[in-house]
C-alpha positions, -999 to +999 in steps of 0.1 A: +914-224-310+936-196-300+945-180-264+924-147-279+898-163-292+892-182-257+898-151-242+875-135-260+845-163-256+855-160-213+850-123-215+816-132-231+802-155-209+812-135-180+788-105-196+762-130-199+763-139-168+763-112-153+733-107-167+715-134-156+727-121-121+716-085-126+679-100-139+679-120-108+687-095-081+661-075-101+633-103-096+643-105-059+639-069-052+605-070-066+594-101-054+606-083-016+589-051-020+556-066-032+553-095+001+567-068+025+553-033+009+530-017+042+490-017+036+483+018+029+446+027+048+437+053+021+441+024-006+416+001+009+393+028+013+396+039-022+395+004-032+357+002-017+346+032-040+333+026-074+360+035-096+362+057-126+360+036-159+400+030-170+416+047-198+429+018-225+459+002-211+493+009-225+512-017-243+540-027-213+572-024-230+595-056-218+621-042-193+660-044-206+663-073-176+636-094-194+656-092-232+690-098-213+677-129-195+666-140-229+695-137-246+715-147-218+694-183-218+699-184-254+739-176-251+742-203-228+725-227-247+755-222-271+736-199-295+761-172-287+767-164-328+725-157-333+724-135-306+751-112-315+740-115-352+702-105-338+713-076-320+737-061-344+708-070-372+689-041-352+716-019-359+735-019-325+768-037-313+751-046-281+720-050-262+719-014-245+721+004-278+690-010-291+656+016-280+631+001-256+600+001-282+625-023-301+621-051-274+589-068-284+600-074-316+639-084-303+618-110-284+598-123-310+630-128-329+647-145-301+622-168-294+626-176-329+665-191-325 
């Protein structure tokens, strides 16, 4: 194997794993707002009144964090190749080029490999 090539294969699993680290400061920032967020007084009141009936509920688009993770478990599971050949088969050299509605299909496809 050449000095590029290893080089080259470093460069990618540092990406991927910084990754993995953005997705996990992500889940600790959400996981501390939620457990220390302040009770708001006007929400429990408003949570006593009947409510209005709810529009239908969008379709939740998966967050970039949530596809990287993905890919990133799947990278370091040593299918590095398929995930670069599933990302540029959606038309993108990486992960940030491909458009958010793209993800839940991305996923399906990863969960695939």
């Amino acid at each position: 194997m050449s000095k590029t090539k290893l080089a080259l294969d470093v460069v990618t699993d540092l990406r991927n794993l910084a990754g993995s680290i953005e997705t996990l400061v992500f889940a600790l920032e959400s996981k501390q707002t939620d457990s220390t967020a302040p009770v708001d007084k006007k929400q429990t009141k408003e949570n006593k009144e009947p409510k209005k009936p709810a529009q239908p509920p969008k379709v939740k688009l998966p967050a970039l964090e949530d596809v990287r993770a993905k890919l990133a478990a799947l990278s370091q599971d040593g299918k590095q190749v398929q995930v670069k050949e599933l990302i540029t088969g959606f038309g993108a050299k990486k992960l940030s080029d491909i458009p958010e509605e793209k993800y839940p299909e991305l996923l399906e496809e990863a969960e695939k490999l």
